[in-house]
C-alpha positions in Angstrom: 142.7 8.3 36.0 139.2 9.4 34.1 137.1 7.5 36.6 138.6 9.3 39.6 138.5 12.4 38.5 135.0 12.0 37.2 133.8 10.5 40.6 135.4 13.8 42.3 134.0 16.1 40.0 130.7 14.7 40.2 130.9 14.7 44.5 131.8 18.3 44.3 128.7 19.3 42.1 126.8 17.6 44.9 128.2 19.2 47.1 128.9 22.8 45.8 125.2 23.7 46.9 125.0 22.0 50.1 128.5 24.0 51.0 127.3 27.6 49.4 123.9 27.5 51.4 125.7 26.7 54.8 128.4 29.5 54.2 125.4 31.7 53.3 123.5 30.7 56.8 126.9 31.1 58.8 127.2 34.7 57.6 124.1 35.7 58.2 124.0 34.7 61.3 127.7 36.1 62.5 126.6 39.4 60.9 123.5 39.0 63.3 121.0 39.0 60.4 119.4 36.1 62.0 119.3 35.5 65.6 121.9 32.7 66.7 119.7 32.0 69.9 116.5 31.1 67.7 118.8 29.9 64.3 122.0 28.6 65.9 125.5 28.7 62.8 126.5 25.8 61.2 129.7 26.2 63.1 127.7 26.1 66.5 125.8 23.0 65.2 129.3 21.0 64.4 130.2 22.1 67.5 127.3 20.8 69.6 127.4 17.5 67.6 130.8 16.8 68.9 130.3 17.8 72.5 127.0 15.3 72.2 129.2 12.5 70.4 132.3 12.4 71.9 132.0 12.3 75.8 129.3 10.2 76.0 128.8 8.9 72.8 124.8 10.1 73.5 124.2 11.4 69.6 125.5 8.3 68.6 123.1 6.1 70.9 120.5 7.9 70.0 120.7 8.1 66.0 121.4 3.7 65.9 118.2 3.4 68.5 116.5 5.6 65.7 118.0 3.7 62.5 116.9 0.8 64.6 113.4 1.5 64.5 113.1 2.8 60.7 115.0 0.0 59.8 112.1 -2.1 61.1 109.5 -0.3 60.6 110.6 0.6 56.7 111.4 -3.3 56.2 107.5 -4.3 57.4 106.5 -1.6 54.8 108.3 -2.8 51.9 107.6 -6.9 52.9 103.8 -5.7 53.0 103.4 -3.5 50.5 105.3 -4.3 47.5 103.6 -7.2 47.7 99.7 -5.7 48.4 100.6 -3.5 45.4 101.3 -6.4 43.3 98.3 -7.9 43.8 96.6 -4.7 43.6 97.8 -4.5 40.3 97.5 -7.5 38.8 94.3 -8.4 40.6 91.1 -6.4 39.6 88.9 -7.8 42.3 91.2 -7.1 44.9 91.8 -3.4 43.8 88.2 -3.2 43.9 87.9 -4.7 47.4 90.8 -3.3 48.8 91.2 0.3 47.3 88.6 2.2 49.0 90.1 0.9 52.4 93.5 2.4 51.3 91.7 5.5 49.8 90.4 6.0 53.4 93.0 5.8 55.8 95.7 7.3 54.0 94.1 10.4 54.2 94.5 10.4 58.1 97.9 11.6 59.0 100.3 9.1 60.6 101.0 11.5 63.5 97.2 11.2 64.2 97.3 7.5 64.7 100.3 7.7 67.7 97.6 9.1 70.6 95.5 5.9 69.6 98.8 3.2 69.4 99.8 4.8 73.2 96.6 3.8 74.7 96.2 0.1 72.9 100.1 -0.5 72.7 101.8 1.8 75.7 105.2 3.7 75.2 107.5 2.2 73.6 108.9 1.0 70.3 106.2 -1.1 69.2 103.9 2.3 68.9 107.1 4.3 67.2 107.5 1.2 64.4 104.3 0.6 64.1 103.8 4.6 63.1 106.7 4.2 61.0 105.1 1.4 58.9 102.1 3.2 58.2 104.0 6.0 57.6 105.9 4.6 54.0 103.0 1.5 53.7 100.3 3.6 51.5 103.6 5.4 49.4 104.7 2.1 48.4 102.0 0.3 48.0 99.9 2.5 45.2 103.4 3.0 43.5 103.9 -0.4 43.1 100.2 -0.9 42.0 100.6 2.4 39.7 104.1 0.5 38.5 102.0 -2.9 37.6 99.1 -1.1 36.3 101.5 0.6 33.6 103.0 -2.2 32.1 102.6 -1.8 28.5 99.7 -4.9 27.6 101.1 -5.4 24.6 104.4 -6.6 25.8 102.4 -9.2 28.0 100.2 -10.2 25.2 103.6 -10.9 23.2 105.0 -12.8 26.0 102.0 -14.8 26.2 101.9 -15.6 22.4 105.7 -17.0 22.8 104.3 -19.5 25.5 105.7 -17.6 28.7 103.9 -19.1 31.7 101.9 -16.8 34.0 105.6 -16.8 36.8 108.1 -16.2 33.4 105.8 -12.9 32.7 106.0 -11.9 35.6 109.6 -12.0 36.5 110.7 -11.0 32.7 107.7 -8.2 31.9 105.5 -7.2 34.6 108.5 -6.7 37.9 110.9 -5.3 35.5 108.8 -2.7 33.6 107.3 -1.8 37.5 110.8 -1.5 38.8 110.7 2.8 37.8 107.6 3.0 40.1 108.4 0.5 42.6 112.1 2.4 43.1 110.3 5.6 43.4 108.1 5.0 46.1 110.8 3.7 47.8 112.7 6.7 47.6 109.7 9.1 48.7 108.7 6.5 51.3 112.0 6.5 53.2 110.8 10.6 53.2 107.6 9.5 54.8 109.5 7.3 57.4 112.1 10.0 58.8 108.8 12.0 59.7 106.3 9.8 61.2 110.0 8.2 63.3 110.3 11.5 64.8 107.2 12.6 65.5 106.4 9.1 67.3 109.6 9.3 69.2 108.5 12.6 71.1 105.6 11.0 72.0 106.2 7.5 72.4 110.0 7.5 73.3 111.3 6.2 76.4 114.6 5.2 75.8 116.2 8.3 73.6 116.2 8.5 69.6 116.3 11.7 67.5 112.9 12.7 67.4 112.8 12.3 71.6 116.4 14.3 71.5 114.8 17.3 69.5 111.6 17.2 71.6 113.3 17.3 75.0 115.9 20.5 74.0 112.6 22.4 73.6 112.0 22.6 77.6 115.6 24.1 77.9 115.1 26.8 74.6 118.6 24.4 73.5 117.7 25.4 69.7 121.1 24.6 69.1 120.5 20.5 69.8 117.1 20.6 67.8 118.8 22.1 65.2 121.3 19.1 65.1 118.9 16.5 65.1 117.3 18.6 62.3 120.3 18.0 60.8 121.0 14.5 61.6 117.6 13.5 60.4 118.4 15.6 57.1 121.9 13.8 56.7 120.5 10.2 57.2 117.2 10.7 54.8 120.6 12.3 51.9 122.6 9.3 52.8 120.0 6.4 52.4 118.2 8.1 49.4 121.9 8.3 47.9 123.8 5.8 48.6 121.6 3.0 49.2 118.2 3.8 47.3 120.4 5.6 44.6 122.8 2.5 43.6 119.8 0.0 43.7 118.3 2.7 40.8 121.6 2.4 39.3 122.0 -0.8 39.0 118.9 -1.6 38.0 116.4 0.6 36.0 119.1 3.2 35.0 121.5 0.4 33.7 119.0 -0.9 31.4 118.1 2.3 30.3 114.5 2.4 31.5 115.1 6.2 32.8 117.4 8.7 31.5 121.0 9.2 33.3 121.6 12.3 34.7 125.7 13.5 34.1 
């Protein structure tokens, strides 16, 4: 019975400030502090998600067309760039050659790119997943190269001097003691893809998502629908960072004690 209990206790310290900021925003709006027409309740929220769910099922369609894109687009990221920032780092002649490319676009905002993919790609979901790949591609790559780059040289050295081959170091030294880095850009690049997914789908969208959902309420004033796909976008980027990103960390760096568990 100590692992239930433990499990529920630690669920409702996740949850205690989640549930005391959205009783804080409910009263403040009933008591009229803030404007329900501009900053609709949380109540008002629930209640539009249903009436957008449940009829018609249209939230619903709308959220898997959009999981369905950074799904894609977040998978091309990681296959390229965990890779790119392996090499990277292991690999001084091609962080040399390829570095200052990096350095140089990833100071253009993704947003910026999705007026140029709309006049050589067209509407569509090629443009949105395309924008989404660039959009976590630089995050993981330099934290993966960052990750490789910090492996302690003294524990490859020693792995060298006990006749580990170049593939045994680097599945035994150099991945694991990247993992922490690797993990965190990850994390902060499934960030990244939530914003450059919505702000392709208002302009690339034509076939619905969360980002076109939000963008269309605006020519109606329906703050109450942005404001759930604000909080649909907000609910996915908890869950995946949680649930999925989270128990990868667990099982992995945290188990092996390469960062510090937080009770």
């Amino acid at each position: 019975m100590v692992a239930p209990k433990l499990r529920l206790k630690k669920l409702l310290r996740f949850l205690f400030p989640i549930l005391v900021l959205l009783i804080l925003w409910e009263l403040l709006v009933d008591f009229k502090i803030l404007n329900p027409k501009l900053l609709p309740s949380p109540s008002n929220i629930a209640v539009t998600m249903y009436q957008l769910s449940i009829p018609n099922f249209l939230l619903i369609i709308y959220l898997l067309r959009s999981l369905y894109r950074l799904a894609i687009g977040y998978g091309i990221g990681i296959a390229i760039g965990i890779p790119l920032g392996i090499l990277m780092g292991t690999s001084k002649h091609l962080y040399k050659l390829v570095s200052p490319v990096l350095s140089m676009l990833i100071s253009i905002p993704t947003i910026a790119w999705v007026p140029l993919f709309l006049i050589i790609i067209g509407i569509g979901d090629e443009t949105i997943i395309l924008t989404i790949f660039l959009g976590c591609f630089f995050c993981i790559v330099y934290n993966t190269m960052h990750g490789v780059r910090s492996v302690n040289k003294e524990l490859i050295w020693a792995a060298k001097m006990t006749g580990a081959n170049r593939i045994t170091i680097f599945a035994k030294v150099i991945l694991p003691g990247a993992l922490v880095s690797i993990i965190t850009g990850l994390r902060l690049a499934i960030g990244y893809s939530w914003r450059a997914l919505v702000g392709a789908e208002m302009l690339a969208s034509i076939t619905g998502g969360i980002g076109f959902m939000i963008y269309a309420a605006r020519a109606t004033f329906a703050t109450n629908i942005m404001f759930t796909g604000l909080f649909i976008i907000a609910l996915g980027g908890l869950l995946i960072d949680r649930f999925i990103l989270g128990t990868v960390e667990k099982r992995t760096v945290e188990k092996w004690g390469m960062i510090r568990r937080i009770e």
